[in-house]
gemmi code that builds the backbone of each chain (N, CA, C; Angstrom):
import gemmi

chains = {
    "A": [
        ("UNK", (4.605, 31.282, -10.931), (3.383, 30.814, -10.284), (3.325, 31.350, -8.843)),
        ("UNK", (2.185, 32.363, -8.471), (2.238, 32.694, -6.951), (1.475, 31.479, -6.293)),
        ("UNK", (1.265, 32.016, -4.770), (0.999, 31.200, -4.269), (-0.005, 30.679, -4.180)),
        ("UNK", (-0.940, 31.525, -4.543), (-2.659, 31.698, -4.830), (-2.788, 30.568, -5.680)),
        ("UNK", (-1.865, 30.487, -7.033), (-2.439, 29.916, -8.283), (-1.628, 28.591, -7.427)),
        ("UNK", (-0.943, 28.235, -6.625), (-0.487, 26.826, -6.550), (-1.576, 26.282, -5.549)),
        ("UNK", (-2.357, 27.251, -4.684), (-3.030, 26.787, -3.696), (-4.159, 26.216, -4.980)),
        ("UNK", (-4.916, 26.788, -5.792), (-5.700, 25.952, -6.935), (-5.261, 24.732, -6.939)),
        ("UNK", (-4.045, 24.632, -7.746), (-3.734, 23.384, -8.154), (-3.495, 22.447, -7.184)),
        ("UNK", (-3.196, 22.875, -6.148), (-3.392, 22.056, -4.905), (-4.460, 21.019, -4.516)),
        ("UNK", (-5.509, 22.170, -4.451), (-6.889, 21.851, -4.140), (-7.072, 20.345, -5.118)),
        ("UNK", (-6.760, 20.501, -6.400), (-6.937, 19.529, -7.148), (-6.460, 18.347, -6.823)),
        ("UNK", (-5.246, 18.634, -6.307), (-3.979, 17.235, -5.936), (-5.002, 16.517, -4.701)),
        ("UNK", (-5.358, 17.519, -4.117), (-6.161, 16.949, -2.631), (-7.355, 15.870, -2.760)),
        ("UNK", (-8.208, 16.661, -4.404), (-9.248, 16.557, -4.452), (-9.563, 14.820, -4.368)),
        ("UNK", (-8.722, 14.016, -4.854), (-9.369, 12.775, -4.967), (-9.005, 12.315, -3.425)),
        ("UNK", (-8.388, 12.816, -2.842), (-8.124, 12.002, -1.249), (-8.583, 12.637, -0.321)),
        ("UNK", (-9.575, 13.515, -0.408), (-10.475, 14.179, 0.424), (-11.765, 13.461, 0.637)),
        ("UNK", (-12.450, 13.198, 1.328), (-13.566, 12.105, 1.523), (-14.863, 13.614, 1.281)),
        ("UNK", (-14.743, 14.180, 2.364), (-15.843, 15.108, 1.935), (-15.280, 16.189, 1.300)),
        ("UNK", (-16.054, 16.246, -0.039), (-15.616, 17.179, -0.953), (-15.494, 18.804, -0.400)),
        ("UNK", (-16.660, 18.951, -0.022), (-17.471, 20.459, 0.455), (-16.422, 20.963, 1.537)),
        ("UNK", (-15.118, 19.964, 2.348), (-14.211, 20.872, 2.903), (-13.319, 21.382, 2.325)),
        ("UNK", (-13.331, 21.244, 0.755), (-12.728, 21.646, 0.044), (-12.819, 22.762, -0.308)),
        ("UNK", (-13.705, 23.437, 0.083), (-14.544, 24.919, -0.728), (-13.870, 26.082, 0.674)),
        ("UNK", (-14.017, 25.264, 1.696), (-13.266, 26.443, 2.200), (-11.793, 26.304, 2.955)),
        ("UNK", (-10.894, 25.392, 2.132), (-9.424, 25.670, 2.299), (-8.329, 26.863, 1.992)),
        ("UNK", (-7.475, 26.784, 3.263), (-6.507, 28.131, 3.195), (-5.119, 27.935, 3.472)),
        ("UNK", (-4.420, 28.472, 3.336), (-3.081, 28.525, 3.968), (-3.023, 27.763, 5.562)),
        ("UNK", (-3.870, 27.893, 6.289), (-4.241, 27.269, 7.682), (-4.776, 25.689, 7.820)),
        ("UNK", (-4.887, 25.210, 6.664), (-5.946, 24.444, 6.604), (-4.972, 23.135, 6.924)),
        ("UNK", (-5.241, 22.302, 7.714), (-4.258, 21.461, 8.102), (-5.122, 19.965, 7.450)),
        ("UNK", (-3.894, 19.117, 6.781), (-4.488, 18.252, 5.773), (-4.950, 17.008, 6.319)),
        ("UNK", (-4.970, 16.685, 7.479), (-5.258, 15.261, 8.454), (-6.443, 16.103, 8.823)),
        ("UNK", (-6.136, 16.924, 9.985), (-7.103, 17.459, 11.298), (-8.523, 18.088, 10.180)),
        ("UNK", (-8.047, 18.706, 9.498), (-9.204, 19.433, 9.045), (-9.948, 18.861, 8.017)),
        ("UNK", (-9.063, 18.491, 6.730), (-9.483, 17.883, 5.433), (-9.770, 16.628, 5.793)),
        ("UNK", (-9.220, 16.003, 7.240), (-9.423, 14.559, 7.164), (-8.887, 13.209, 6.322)),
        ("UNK", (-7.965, 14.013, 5.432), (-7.279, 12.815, 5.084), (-6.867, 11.952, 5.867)),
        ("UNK", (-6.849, 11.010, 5.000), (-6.257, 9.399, 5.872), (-5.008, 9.589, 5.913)),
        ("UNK", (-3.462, 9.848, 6.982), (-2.497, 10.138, 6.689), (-1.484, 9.014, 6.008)),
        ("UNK", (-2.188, 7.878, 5.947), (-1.623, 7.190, 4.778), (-1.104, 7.714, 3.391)),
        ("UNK", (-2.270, 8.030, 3.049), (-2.600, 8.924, 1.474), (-1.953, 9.987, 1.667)),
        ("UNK", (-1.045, 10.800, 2.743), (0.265, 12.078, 2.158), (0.981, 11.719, 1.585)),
        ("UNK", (1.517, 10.147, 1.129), (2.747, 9.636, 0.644), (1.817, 10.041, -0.951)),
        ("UNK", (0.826, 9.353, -1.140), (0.216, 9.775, -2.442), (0.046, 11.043, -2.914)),
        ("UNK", (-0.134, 11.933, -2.156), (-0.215, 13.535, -2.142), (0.951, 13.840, -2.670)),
        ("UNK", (1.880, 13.291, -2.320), (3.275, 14.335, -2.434), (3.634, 13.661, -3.638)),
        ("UNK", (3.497, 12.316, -3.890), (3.902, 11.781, -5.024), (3.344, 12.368, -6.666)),
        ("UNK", (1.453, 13.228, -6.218), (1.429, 13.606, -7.236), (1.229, 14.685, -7.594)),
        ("UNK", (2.048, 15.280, -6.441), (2.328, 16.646, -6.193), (3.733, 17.062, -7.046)),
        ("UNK", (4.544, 15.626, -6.663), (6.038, 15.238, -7.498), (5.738, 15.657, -9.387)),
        ("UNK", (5.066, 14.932, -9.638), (4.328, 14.913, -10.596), (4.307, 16.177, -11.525)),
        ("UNK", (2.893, 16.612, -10.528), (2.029, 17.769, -11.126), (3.051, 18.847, -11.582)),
        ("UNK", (4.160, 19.376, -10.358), (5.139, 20.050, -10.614), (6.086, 20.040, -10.661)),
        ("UNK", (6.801, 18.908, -11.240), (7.972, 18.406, -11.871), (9.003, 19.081, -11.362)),
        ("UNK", (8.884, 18.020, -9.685), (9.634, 18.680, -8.140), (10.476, 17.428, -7.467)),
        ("UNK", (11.092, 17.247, -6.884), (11.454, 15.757, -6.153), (11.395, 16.692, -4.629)),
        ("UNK", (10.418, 15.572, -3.727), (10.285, 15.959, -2.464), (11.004, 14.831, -1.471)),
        ("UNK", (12.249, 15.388, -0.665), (12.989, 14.541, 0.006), (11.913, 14.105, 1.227)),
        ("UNK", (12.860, 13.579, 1.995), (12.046, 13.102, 3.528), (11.722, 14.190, 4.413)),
        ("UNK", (13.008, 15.131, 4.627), (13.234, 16.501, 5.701), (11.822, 17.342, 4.659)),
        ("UNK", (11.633, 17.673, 3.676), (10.474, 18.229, 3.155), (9.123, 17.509, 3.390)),
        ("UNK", (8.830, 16.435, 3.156), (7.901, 16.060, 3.093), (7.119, 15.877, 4.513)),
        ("UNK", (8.014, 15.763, 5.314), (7.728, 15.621, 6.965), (7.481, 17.235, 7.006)),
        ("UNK", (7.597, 18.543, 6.597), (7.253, 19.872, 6.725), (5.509, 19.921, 6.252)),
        ("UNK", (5.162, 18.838, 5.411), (3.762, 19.066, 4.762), (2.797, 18.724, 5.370)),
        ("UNK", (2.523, 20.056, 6.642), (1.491, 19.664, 7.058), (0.054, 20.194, 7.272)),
        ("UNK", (-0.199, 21.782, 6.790), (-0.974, 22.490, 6.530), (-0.626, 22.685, 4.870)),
        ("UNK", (-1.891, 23.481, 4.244), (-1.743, 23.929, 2.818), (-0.743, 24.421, 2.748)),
        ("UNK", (-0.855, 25.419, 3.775), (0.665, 26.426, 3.783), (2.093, 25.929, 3.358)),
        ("UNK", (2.265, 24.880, 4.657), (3.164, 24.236, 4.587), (4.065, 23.563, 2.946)),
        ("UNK", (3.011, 23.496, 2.661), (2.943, 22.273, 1.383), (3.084, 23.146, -0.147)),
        ("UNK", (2.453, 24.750, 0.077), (2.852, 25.542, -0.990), (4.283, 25.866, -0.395)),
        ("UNK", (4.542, 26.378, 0.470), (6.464, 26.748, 0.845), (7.129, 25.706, 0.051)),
        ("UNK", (7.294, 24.207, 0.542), (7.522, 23.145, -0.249), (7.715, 23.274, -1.260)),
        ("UNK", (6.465, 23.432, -2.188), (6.278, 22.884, -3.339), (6.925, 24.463, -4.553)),
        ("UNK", (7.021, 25.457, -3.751), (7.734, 26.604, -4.096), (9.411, 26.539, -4.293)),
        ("UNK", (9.713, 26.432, -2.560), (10.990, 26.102, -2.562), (11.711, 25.476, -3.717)),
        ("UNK", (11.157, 24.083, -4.116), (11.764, 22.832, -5.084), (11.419, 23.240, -6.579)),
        ("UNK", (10.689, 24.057, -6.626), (10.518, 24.905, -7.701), (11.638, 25.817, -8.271)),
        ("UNK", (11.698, 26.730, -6.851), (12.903, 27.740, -7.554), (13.791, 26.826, -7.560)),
        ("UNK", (14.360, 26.148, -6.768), (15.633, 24.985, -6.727), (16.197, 24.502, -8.201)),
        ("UNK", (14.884, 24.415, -8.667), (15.063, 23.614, -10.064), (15.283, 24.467, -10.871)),
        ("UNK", (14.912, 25.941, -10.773), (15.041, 26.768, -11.893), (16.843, 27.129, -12.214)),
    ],
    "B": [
        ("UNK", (14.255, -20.798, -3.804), (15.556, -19.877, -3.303), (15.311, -18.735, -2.335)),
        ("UNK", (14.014, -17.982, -2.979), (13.447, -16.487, -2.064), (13.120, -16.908, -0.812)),
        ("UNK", (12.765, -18.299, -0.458), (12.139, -18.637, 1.014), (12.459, -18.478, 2.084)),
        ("UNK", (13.434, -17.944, 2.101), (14.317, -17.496, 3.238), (13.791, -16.432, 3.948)),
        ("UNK", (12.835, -15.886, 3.181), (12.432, -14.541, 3.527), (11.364, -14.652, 4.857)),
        ("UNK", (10.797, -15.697, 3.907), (9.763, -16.502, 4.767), (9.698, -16.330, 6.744)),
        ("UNK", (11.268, -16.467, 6.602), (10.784, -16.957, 8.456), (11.013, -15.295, 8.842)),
        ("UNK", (10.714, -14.506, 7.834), (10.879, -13.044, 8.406), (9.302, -12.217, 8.496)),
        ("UNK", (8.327, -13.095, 8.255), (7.220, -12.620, 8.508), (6.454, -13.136, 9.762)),
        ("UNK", (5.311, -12.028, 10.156), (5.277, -12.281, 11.754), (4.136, -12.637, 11.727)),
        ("UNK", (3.840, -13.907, 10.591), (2.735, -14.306, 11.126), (2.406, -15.688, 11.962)),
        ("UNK", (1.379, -16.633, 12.320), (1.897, -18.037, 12.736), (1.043, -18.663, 12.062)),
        ("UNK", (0.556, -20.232, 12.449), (0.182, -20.863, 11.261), (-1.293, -20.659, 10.825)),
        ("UNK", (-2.296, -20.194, 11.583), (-3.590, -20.463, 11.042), (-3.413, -18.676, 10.400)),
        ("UNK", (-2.711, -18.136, 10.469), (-2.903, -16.878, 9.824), (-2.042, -16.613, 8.982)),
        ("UNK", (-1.018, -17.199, 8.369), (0.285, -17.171, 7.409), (-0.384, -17.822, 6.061)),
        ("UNK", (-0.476, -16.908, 5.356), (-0.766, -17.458, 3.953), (-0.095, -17.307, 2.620)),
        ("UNK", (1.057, -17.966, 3.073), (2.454, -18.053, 2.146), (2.950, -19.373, 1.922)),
        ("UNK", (3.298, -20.169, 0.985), (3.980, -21.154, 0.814), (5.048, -21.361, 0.355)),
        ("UNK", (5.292, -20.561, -0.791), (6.595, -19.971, -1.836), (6.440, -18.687, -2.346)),
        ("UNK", (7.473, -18.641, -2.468), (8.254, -16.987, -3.307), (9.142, -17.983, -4.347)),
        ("UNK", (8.427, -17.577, -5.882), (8.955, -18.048, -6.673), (10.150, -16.743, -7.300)),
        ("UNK", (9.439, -15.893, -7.349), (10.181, -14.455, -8.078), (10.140, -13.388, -7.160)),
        ("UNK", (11.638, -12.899, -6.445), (11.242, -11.963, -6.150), (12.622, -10.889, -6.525)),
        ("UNK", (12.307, -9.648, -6.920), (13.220, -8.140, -7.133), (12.480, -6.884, -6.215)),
        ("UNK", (13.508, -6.151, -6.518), (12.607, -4.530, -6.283), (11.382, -4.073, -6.872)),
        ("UNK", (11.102, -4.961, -7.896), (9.794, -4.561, -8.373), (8.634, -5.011, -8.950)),
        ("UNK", (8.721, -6.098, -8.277), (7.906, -7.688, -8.328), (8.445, -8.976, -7.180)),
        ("UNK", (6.833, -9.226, -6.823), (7.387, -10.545, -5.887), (5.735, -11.584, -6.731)),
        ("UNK", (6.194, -12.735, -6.812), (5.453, -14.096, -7.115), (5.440, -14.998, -6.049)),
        ("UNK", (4.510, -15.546, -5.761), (4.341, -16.950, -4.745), (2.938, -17.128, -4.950)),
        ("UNK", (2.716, -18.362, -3.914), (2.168, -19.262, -3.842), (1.568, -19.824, -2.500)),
        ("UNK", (0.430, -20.056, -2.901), (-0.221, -20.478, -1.000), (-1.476, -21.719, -1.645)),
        ("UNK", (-1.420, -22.619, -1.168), (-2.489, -23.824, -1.118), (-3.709, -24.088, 0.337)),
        ("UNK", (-4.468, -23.688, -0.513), (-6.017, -22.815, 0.966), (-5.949, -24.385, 1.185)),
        ("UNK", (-5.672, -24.735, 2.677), (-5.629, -25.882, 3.623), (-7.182, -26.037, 3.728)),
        ("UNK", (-7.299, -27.434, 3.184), (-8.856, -28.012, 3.642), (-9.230, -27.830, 5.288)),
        ("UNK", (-8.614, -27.692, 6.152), (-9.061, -27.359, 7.304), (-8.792, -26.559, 8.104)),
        ("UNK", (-8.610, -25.106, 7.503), (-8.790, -23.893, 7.791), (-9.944, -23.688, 8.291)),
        ("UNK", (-9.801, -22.774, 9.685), (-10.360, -22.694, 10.553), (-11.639, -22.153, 9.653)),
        ("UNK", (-11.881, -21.192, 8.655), (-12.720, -20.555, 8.077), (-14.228, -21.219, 7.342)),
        ("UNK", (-13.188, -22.569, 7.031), (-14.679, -22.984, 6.067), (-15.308, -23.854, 6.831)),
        ("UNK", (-15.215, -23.850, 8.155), (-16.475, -24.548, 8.831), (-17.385, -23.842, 9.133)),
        ("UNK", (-17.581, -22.436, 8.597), (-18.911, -21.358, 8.825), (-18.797, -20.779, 7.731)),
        ("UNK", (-17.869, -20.669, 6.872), (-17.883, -19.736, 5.291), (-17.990, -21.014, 4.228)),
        ("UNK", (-19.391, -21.458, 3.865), (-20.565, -21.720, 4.672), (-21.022, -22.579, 4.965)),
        ("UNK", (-21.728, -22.615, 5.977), (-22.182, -23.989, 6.450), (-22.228, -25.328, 5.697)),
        ("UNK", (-21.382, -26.145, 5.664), (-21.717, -27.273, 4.551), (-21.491, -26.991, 2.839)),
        ("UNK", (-20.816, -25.434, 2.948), (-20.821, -25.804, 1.651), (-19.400, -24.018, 1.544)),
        ("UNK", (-18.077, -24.660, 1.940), (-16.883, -24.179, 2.060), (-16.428, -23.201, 0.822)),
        ("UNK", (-16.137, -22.335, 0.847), (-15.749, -21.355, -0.176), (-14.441, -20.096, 0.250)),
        ("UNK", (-14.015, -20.121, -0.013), (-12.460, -19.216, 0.479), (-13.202, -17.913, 0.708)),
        ("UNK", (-13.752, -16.907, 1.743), (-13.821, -15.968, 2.106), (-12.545, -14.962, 0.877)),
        ("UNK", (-13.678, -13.612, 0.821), (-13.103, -12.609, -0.216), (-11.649, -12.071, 0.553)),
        ("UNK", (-12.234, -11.694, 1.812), (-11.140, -11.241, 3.181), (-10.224, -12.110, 3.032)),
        ("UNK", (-10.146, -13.291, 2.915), (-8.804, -14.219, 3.074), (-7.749, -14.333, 1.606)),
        ("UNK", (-8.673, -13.757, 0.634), (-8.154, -13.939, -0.310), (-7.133, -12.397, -0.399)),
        ("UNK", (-7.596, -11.655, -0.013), (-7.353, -10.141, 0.410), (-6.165, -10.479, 1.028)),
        ("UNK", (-6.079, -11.144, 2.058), (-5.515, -11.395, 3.263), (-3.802, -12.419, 2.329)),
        ("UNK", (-4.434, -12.871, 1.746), (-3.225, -13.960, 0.516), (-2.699, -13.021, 0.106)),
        ("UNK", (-3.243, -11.970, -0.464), (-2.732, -11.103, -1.917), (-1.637, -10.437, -0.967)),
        ("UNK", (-2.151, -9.549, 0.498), (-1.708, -8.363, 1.021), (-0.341, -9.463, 1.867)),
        ("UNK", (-0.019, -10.640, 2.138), (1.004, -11.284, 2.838), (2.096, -11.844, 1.628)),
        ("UNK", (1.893, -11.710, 0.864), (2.741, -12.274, -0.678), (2.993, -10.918, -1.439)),
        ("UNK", (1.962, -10.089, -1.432), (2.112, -9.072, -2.888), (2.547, -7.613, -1.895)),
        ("UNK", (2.410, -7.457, -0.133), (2.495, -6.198, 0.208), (4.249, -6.942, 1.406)),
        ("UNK", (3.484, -7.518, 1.983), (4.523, -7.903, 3.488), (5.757, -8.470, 2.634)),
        ("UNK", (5.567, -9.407, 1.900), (7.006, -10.017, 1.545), (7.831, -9.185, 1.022)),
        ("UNK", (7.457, -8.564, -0.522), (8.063, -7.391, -1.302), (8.505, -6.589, -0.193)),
        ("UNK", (7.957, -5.732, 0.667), (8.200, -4.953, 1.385), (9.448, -5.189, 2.347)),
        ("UNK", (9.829, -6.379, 3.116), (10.194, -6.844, 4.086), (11.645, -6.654, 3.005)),
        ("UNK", (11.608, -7.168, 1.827), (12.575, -7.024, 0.677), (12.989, -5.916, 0.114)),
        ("UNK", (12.202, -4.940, -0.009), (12.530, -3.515, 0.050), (13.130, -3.149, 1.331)),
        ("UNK", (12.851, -3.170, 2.416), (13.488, -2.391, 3.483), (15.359, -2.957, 3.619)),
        ("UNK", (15.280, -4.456, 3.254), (16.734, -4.748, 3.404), (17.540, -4.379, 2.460)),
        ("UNK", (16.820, -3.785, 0.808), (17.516, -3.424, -0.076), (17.863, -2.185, 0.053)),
        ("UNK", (17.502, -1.258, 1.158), (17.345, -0.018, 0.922), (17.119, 0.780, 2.365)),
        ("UNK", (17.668, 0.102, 3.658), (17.998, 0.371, 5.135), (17.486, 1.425, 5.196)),
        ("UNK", (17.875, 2.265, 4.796), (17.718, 4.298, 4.848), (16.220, 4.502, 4.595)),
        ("UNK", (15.535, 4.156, 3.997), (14.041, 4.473, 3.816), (13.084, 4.556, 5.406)),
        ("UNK", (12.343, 5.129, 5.522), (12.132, 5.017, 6.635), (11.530, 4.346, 6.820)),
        ("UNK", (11.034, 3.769, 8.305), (10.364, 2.651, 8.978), (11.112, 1.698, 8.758)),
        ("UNK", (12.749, 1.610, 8.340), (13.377, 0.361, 7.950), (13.457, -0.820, 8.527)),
        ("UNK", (13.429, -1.729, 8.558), (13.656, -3.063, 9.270), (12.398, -3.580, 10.408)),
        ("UNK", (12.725, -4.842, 10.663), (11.445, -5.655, 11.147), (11.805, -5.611, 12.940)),
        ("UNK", (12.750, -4.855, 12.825), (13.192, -5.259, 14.526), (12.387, -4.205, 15.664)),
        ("UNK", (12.554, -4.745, 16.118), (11.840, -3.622, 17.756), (9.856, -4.100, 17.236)),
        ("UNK", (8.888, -3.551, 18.233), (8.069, -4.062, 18.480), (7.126, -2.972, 16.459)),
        ("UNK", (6.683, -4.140, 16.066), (6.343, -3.851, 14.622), (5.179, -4.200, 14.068)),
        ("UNK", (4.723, -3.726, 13.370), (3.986, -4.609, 12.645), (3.203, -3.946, 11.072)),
        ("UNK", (2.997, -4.977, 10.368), (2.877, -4.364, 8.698), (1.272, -4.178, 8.770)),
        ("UNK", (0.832, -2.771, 8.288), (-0.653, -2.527, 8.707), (-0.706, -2.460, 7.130)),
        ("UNK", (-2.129, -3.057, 6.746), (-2.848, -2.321, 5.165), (-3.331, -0.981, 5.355)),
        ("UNK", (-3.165, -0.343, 4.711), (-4.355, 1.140, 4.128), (-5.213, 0.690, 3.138)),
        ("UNK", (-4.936, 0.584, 2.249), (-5.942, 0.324, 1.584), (-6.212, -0.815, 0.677)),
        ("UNK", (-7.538, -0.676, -0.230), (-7.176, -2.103, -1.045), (-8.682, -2.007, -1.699)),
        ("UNK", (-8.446, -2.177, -3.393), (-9.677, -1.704, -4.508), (-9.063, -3.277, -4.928)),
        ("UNK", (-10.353, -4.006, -4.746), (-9.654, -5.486, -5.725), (-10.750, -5.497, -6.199)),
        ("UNK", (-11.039, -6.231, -7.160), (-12.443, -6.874, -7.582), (-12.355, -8.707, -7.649)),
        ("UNK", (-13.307, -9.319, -7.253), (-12.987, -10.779, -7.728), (-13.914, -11.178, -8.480)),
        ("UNK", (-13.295, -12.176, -9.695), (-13.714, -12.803, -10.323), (-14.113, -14.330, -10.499)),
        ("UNK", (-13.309, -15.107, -9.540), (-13.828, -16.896, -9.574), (-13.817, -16.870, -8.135)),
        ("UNK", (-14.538, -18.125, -7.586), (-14.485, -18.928, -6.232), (-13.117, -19.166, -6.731)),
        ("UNK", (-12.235, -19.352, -5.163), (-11.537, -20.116, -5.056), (-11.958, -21.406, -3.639)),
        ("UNK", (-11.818, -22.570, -3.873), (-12.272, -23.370, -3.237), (-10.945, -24.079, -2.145)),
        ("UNK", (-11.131, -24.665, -1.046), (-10.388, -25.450, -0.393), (-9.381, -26.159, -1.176)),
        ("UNK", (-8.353, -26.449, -0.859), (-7.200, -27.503, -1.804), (-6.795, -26.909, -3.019)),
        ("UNK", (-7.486, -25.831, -3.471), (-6.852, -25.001, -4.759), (-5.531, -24.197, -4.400)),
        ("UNK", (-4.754, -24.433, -5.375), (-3.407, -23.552, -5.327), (-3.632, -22.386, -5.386)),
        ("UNK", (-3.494, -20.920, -4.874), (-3.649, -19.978, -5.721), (-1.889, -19.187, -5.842)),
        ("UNK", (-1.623, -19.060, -7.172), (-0.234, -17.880, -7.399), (-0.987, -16.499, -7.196)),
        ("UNK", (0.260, -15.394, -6.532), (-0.110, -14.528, -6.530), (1.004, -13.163, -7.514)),
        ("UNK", (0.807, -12.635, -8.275), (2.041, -11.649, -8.703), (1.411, -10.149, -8.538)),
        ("UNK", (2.673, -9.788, -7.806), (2.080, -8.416, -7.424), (3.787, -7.538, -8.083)),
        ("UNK", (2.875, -6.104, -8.446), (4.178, -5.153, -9.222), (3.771, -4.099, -8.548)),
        ("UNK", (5.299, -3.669, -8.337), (5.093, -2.241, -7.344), (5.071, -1.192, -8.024)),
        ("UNK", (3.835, -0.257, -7.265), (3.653, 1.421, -7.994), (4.677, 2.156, -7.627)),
        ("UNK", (4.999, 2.176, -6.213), (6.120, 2.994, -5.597), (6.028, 2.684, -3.944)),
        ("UNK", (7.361, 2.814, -3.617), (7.752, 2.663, -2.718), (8.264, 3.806, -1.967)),
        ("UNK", (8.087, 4.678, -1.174), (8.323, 5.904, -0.523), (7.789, 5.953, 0.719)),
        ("UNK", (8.515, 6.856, 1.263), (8.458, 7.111, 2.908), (7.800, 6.136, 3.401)),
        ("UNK", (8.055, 4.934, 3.151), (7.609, 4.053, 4.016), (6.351, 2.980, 3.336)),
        ("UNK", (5.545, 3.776, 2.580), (4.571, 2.772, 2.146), (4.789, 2.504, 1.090)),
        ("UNK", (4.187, 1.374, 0.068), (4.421, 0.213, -0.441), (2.406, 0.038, -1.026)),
        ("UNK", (2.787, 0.663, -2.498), (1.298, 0.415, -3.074), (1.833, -0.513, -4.219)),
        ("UNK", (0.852, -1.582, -4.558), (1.521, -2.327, -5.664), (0.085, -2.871, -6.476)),
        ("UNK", (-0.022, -3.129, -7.864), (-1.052, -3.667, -8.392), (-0.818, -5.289, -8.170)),
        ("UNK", (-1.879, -6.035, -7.492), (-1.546, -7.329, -7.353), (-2.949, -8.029, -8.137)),
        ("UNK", (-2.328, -9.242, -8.526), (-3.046, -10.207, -8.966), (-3.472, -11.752, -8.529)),
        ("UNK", (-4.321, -12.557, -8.420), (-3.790, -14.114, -8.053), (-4.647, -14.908, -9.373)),
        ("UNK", (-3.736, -15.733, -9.578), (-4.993, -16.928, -10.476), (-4.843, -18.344, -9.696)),
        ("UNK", (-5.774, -19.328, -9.955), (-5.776, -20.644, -9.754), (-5.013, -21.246, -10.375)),
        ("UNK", (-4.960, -22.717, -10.348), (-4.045, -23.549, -10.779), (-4.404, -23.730, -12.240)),
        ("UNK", (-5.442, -23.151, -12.462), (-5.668, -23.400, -13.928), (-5.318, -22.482, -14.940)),
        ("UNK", (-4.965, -21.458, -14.002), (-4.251, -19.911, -14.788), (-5.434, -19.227, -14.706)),
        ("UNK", (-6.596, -19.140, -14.294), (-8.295, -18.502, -14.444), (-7.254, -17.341, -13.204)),
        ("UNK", (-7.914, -16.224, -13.458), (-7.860, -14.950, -12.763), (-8.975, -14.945, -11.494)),
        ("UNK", (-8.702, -14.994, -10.396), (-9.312, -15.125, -9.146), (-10.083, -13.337, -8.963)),
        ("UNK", (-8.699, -13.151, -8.834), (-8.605, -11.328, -7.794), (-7.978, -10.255, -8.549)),
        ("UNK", (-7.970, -9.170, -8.565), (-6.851, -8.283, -9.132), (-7.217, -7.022, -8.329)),
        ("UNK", (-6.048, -6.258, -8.193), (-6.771, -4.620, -7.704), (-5.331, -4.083, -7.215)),
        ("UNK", (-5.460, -3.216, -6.484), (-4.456, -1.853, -6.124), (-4.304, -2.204, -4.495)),
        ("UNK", (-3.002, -2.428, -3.748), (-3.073, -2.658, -2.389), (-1.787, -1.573, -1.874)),
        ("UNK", (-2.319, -1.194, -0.792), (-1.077, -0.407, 0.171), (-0.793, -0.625, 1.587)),
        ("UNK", (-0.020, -0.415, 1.850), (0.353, -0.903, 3.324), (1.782, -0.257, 3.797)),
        ("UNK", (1.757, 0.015, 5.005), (3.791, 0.467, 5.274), (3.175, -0.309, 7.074)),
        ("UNK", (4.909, -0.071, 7.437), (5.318, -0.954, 8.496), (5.102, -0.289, 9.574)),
        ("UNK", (4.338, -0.386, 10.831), (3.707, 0.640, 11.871), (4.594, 0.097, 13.295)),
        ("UNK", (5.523, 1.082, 13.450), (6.526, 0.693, 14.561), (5.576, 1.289, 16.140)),
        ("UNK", (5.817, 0.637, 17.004), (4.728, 1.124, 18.219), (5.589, 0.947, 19.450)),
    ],
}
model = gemmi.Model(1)
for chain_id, residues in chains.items():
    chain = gemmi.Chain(chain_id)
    for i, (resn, *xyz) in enumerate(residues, 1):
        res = gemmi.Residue()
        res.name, res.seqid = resn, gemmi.SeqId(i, " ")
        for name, pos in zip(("N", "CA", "C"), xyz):
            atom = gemmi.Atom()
            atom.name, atom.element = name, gemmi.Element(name[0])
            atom.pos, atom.b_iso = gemmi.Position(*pos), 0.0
            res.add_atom(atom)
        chain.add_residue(res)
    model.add_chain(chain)
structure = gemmi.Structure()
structure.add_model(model)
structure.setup_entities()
């Protein structure tokens, strides 16, 4: 899976904790998930949990405190990927 | 037996809406609160004719089904972050999807049982419930909250 196709599935993970949808259309590697998307930073604990999930990953504390742009969050969600392989 | 827990919440009396902890583990807490006929609330919720505010019932669910469990998680499990009640604290909600179904009135008992979704980095989402003394289903819904150190 590159990074392109995880940033998709991303988008999805985001999609229900994004308030306005339409900033969804133009997220990037830059796109920082409080400041820009506006998430409530409550809801990253939910993010990552079904991020845990989606890609059958375990995200420690020292990782999850790294998730803070898209970017950020595909490195992550890469990293624990190969880890597992 | 669980009541002990009790004098570990920071609330005082016109805002503490706890009476007992009948059951509590890592992944369920039960209690109990009896809405005091002269709570400050039902001399305007409403005029002459008293009814337990939805907010207070909110307010029952999130001090029994989020603060207690929680306060119980952090001592089971130190290392999690935001651990412990010490230094200047306090337990904030995020969120909360309930729906209600009956009045609850002045002098009614209400139980509350709440089961936890997960517990991580700090917050604490759990499906909670309350019924009356008659077993009738009051409230139910999805609540979250973690501990906001300042």
């Amino acid at each position: 899976m590159d990074r392109r196709e995880i940033l998709d599935e991303l988008k999805k993970v985001l999609w229900p904790y994004t308030e306005n949808k339409a900033l969804l259309d133009g997220v990037n590697e830059h796109t920082d998930l409080v400041n820009d998307l506006k998430i409530n930073s409550a809801n990253l604990v939910d993010i990552i949990i079904d991020a845990e999930s989606k890609y059958n990953i375990e995200i420690d504390m020292d990782s999850a405190e790294k998730m803070i742009t898209v970017g950020n969050c595909i490195d992550v969600i890469t990293e624990k990927m190969n880890a597992r392989k | 037996m669980y009541d002990d827990i009790l004098d570990l919440l920071p609330y005082q009396s016109s805002f503490r809406f706890v009476d007992h902890i009948s059951f509590l583990d890592i992944n369920e807490v039960r209690g109990d609160y009896t809405l005091k006929k002269d709570s400050f609330f039902y001399a305007d919720h409403f005029a002459g004719n008293p009814v337990t505010p939805g907010v207070i019932l909110i307010e029952i669910m999130a001090q029994i089904g989020l603060v207690v469990l929680g306060i119980y998680l952090m001592q089971q499990s130190p290392k999690e972050i935001g651990a412990g009640m010490e230094g200047r604290c306090v337990p904030l909600l995020t969120s909360t999807e309930v729906s209600f179904h009956k009045m609850a009135m002045p002098g009614e008992i209400v139980t509350v049982r709440s089961k936890k979704q997960f517990f991580r980095f700090g917050k604490l989402k759990c499906q909670v419930e309350m019924h009356n003394g008659r077993g009738e289903l009051i409230a139910n819904g999805t609540l979250s909250g973690f501990i906001k150190k300042y």
